[in-house]
N, CA, C and O atoms as a GROMACS GRO file, in nm:
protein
  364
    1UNK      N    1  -3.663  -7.987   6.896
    1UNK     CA    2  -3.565  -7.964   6.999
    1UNK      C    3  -3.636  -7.926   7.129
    1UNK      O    4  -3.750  -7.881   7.134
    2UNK      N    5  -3.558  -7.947   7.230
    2UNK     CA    6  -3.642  -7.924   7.366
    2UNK      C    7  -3.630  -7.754   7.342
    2UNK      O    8  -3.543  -7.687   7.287
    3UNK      N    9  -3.791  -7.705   7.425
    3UNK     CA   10  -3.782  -7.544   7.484
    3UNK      C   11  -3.702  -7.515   7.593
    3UNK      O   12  -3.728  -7.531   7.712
    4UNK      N   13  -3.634  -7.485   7.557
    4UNK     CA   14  -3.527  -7.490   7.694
    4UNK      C   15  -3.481  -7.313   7.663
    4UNK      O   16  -3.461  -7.274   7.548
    5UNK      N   17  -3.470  -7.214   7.793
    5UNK     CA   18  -3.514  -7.069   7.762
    5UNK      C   19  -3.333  -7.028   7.683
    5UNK      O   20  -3.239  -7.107   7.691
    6UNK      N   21  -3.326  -6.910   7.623
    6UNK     CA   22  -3.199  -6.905   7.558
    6UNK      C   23  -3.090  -6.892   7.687
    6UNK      O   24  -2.983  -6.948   7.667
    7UNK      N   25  -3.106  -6.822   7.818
    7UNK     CA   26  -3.018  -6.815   7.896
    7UNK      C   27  -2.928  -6.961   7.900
    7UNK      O   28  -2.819  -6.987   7.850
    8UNK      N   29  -3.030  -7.051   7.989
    8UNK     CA   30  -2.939  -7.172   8.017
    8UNK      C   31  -2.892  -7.224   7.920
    8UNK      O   32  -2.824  -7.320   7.955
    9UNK      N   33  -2.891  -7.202   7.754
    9UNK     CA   34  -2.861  -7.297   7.634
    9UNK      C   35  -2.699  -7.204   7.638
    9UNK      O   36  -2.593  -7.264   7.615
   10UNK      N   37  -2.703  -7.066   7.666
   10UNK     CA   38  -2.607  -7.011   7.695
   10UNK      C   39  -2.506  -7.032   7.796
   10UNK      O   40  -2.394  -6.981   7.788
   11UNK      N   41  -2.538  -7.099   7.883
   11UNK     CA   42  -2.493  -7.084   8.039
   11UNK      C   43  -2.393  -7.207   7.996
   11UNK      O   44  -2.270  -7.199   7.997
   12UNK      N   45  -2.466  -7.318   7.959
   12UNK     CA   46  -2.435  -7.486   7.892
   12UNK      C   47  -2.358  -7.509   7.804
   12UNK      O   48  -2.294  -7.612   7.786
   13UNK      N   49  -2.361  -7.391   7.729
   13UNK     CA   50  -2.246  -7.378   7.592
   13UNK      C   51  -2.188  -7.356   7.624
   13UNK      O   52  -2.105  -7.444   7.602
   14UNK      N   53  -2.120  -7.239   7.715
   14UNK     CA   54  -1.965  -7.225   7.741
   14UNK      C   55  -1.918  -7.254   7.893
   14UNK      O   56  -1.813  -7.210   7.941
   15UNK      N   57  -2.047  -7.364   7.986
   15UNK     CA   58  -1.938  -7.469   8.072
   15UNK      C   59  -1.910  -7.534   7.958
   15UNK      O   60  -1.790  -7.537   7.928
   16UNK      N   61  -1.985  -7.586   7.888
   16UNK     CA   62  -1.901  -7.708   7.832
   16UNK      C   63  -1.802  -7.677   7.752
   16UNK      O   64  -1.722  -7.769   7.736
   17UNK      N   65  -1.772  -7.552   7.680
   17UNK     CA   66  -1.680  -7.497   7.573
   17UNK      C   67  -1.572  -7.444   7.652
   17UNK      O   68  -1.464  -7.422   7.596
   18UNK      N   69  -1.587  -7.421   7.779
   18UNK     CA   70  -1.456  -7.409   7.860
   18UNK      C   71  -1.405  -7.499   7.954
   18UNK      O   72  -1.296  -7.480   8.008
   19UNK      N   73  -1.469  -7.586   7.977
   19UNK     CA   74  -1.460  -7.705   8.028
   19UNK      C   75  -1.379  -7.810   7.950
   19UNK      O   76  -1.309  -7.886   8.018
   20UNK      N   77  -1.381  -7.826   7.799
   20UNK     CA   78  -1.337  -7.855   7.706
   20UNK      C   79  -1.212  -7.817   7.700
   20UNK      O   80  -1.113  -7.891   7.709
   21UNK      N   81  -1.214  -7.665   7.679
   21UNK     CA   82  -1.087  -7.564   7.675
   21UNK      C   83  -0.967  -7.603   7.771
   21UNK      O   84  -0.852  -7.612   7.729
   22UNK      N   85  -1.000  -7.624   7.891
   22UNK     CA   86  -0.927  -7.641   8.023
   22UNK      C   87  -0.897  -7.779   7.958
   22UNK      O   88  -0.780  -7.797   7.922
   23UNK      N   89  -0.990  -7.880   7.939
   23UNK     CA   90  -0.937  -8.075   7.913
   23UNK      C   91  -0.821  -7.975   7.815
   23UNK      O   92  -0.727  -7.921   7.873
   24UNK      N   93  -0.840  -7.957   7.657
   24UNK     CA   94  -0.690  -7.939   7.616
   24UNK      C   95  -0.566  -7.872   7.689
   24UNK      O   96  -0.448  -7.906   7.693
   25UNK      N   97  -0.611  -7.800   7.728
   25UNK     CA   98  -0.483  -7.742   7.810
   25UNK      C   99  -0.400  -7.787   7.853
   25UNK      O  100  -0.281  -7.769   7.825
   26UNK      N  101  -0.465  -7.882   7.960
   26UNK     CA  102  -0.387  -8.023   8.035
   26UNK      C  103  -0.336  -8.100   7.872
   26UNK      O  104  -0.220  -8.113   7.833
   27UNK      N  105  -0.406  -8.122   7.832
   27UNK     CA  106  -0.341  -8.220   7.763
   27UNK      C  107  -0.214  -8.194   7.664
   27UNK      O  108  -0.118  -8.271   7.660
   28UNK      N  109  -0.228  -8.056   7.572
   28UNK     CA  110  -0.154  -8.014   7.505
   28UNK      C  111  -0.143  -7.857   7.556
   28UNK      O  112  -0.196  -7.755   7.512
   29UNK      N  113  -0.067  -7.872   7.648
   29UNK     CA  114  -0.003  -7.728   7.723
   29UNK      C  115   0.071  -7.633   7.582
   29UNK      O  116   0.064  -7.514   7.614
   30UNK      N  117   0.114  -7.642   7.490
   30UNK     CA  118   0.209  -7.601   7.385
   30UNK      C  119   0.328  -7.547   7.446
   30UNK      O  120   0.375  -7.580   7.555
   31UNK      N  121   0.368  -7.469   7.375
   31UNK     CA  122   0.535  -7.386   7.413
   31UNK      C  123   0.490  -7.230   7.419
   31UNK      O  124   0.379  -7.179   7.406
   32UNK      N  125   0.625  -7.172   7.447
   32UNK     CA  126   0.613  -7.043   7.389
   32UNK      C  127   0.600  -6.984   7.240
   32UNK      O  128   0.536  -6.884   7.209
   33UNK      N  129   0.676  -7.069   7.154
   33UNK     CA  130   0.658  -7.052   7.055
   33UNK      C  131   0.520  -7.074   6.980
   33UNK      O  132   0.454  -6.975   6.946
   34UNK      N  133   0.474  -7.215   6.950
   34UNK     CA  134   0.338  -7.305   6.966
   34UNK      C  135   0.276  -7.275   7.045
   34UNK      O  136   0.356  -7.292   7.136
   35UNK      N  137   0.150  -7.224   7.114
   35UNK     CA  138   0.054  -7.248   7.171
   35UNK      C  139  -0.056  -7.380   7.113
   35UNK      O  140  -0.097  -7.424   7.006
   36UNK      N  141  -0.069  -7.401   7.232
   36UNK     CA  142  -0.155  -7.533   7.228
   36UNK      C  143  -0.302  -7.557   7.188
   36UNK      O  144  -0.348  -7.453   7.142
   37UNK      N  145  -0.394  -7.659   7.188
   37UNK     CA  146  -0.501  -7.642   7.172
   37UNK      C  147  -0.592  -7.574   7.222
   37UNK      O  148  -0.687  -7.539   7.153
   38UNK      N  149  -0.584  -7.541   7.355
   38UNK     CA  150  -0.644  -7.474   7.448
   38UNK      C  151  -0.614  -7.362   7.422
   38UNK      O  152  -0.706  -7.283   7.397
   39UNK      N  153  -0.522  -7.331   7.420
   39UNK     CA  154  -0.522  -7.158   7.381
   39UNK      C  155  -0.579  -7.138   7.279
   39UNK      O  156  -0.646  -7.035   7.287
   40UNK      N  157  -0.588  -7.205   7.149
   40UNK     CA  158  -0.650  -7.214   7.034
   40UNK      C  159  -0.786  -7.143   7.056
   40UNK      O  160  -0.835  -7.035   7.024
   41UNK      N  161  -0.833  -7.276   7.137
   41UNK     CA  162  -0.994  -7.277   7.175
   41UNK      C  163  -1.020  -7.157   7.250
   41UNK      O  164  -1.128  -7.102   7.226
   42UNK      N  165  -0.949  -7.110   7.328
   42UNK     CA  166  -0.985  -6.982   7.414
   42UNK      C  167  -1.009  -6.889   7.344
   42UNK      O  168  -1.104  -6.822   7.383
   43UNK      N  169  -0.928  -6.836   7.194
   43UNK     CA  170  -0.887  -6.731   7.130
   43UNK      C  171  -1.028  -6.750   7.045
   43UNK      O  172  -1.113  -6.662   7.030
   44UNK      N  173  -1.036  -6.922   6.978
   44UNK     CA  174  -1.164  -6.911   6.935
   44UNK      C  175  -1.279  -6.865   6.968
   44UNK      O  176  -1.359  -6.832   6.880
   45UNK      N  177  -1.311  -6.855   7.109
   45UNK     CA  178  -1.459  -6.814   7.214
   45UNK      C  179  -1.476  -6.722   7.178
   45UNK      O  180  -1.592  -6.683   7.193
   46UNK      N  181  -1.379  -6.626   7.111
   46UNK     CA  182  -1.377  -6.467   7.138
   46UNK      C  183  -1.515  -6.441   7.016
   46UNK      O  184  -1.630  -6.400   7.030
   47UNK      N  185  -1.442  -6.484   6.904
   47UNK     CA  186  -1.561  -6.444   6.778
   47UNK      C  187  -1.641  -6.535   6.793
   47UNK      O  188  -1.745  -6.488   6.747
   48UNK      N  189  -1.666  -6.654   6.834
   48UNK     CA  190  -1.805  -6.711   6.891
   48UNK      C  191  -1.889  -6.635   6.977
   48UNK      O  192  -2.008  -6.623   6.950
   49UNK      N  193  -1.844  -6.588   7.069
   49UNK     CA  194  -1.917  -6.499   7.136
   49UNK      C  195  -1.941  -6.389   7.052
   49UNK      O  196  -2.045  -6.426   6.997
   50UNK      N  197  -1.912  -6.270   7.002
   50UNK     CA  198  -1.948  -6.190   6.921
   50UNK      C  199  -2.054  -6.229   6.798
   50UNK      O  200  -2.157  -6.164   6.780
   51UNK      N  201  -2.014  -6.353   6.707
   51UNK     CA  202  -2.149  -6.404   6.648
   51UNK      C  203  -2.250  -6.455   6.755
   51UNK      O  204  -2.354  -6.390   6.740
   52UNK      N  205  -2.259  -6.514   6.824
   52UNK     CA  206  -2.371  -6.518   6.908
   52UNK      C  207  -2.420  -6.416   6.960
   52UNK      O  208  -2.541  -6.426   6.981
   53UNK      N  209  -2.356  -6.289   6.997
   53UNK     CA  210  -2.432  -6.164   7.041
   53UNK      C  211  -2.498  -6.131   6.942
   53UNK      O  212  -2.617  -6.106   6.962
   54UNK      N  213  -2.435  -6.120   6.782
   54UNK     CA  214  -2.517  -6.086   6.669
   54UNK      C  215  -2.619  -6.120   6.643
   54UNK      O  216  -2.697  -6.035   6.601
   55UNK      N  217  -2.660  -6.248   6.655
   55UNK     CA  218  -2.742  -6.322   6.668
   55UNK      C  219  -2.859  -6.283   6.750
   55UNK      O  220  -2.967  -6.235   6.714
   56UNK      N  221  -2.809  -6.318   6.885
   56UNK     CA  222  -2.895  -6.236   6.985
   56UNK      C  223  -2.973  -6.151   6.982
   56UNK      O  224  -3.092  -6.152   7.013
   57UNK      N  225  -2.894  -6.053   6.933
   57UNK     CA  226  -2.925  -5.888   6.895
   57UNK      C  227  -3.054  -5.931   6.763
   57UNK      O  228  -3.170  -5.897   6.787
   58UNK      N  229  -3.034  -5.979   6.676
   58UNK     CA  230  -3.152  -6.013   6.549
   58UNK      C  231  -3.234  -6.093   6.592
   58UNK      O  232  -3.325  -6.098   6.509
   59UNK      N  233  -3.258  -6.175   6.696
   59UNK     CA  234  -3.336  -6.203   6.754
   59UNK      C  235  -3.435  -6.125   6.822
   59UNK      O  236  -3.554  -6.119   6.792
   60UNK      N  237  -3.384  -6.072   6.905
   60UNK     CA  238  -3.431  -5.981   7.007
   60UNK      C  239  -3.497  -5.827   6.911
   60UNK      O  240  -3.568  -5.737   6.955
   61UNK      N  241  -3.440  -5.846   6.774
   61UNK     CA  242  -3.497  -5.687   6.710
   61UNK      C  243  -3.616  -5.771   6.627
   61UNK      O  244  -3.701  -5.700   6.574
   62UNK      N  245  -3.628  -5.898   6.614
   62UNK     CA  246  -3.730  -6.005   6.539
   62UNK      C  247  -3.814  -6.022   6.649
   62UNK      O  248  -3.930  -5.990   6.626
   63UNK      N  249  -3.790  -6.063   6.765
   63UNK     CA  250  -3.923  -6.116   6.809
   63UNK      C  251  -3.976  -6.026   6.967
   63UNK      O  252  -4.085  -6.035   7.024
   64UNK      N  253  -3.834  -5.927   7.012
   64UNK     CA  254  -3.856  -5.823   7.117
   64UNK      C  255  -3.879  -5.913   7.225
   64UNK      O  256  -3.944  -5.857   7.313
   65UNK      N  257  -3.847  -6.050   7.254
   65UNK     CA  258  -3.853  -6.113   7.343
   65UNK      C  259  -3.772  -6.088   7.461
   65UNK      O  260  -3.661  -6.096   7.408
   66UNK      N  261  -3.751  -6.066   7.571
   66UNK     CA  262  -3.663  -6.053   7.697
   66UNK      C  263  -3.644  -6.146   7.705
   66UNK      O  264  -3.597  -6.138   7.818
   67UNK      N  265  -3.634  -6.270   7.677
   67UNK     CA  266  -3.523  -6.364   7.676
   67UNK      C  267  -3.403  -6.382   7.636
   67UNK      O  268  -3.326  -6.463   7.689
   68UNK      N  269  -3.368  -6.293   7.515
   68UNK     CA  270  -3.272  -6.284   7.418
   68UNK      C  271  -3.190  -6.162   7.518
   68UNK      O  272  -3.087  -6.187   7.580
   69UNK      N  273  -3.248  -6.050   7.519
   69UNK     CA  274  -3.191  -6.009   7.599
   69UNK      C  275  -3.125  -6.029   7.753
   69UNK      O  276  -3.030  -5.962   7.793
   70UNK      N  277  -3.186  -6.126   7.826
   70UNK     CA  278  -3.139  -6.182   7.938
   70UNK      C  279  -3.019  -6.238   7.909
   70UNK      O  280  -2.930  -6.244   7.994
   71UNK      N  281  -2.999  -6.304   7.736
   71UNK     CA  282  -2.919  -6.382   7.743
   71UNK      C  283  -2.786  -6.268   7.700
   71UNK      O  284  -2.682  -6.288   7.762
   72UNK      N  285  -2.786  -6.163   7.607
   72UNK     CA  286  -2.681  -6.120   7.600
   72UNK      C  287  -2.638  -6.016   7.760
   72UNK      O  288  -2.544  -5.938   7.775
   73UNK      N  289  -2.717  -6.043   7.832
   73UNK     CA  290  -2.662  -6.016   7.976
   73UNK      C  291  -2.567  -6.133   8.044
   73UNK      O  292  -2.469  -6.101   8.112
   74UNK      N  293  -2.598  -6.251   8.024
   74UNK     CA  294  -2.544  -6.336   8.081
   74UNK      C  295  -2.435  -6.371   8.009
   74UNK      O  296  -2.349  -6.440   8.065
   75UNK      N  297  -2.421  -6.334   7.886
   75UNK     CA  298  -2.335  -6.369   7.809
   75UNK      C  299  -2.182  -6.258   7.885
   75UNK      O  300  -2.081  -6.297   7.943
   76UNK      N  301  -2.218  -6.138   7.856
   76UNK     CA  302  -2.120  -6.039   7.882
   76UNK      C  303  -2.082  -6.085   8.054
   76UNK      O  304  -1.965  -6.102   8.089
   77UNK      N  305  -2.210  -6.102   8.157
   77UNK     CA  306  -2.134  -6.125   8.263
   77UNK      C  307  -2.026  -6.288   8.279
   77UNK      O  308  -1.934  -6.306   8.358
   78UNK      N  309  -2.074  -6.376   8.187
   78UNK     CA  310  -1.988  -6.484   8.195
   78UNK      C  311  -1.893  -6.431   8.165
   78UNK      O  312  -1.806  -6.457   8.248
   79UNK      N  313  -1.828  -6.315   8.025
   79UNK     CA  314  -1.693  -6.310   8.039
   79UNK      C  315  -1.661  -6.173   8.120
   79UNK      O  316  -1.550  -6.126   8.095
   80UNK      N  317  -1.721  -6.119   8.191
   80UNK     CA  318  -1.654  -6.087   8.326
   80UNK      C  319  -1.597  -6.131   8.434
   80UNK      O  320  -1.500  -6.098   8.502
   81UNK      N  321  -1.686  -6.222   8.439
   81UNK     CA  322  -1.653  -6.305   8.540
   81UNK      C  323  -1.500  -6.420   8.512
   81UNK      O  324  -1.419  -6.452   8.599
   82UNK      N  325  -1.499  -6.463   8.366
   82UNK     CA  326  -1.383  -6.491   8.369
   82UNK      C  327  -1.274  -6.437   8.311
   82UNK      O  328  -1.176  -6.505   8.278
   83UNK      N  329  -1.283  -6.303   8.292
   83UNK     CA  330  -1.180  -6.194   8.299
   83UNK      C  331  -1.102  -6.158   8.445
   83UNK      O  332  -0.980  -6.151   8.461
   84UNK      N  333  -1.235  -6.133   8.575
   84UNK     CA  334  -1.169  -6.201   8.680
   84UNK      C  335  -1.086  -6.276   8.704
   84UNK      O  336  -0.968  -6.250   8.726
   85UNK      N  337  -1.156  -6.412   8.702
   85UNK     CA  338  -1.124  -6.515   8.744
   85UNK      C  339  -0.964  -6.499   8.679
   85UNK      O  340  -0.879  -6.486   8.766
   86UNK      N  341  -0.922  -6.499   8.556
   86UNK     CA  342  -0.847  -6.470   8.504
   86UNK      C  343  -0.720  -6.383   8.566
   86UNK      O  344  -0.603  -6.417   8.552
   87UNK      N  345  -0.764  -6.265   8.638
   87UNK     CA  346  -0.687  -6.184   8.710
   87UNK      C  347  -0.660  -6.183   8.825
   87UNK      O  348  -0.578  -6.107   8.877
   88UNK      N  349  -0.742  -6.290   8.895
   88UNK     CA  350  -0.722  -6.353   9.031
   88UNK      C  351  -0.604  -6.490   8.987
   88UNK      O  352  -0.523  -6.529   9.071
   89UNK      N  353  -0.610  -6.551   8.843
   89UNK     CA  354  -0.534  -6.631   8.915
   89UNK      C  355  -0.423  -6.564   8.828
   89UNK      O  356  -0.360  -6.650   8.766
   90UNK      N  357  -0.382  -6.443   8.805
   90UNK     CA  358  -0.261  -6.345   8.783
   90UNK      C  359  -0.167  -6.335   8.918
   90UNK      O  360  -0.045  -6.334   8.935
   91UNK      N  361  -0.253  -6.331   8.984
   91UNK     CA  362  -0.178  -6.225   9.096
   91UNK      C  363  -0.099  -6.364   9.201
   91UNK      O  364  -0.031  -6.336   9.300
   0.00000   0.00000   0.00000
């Protein structure tokens, strides 16, 4: 596999896993009752992200690399940032 550092493999996984997220949305908006695929997928990110921090974390206690750690930085600020984003488009 290419060396490619863990940040950007992070950064790449969830444009494309929310990028994805957003295509269902449009496509299968659901109801109130039903929620749609996209919501699906959103709800899914949640424990993806948490196993990937786990991960992270056993990485980072295996090899003490600051890469691993860079990445569970970038990880938490991606979903800040779209916790924002999120509450900007609330208002």
């Amino acid at each position: 596999m290419l060396n490619i550092r863990s940040e950007y493999k992070t950064i790449f996984f969830f444009i494309v896993y929310f990028s994805i997220t957003f295509i269902y949305t449009k496509i299968d908006a659901g109801g109130p009752c039903a929620p749609g695929m996209g919501a699906f997928l959103f709800l899914l990110a949640i424990p993806i992200s948490i196993i990937y921090t786990i991960v992270l974390f056993y990485k980072l206690y295996k090899s003490e690399e600051n890469q691993y750690l860079y990445s569970i930085y970038t990880l938490a600020g991606l979903w800040a940032l779209l916790f924002v984003l999120l509450q900007l488009n609330e208002n």
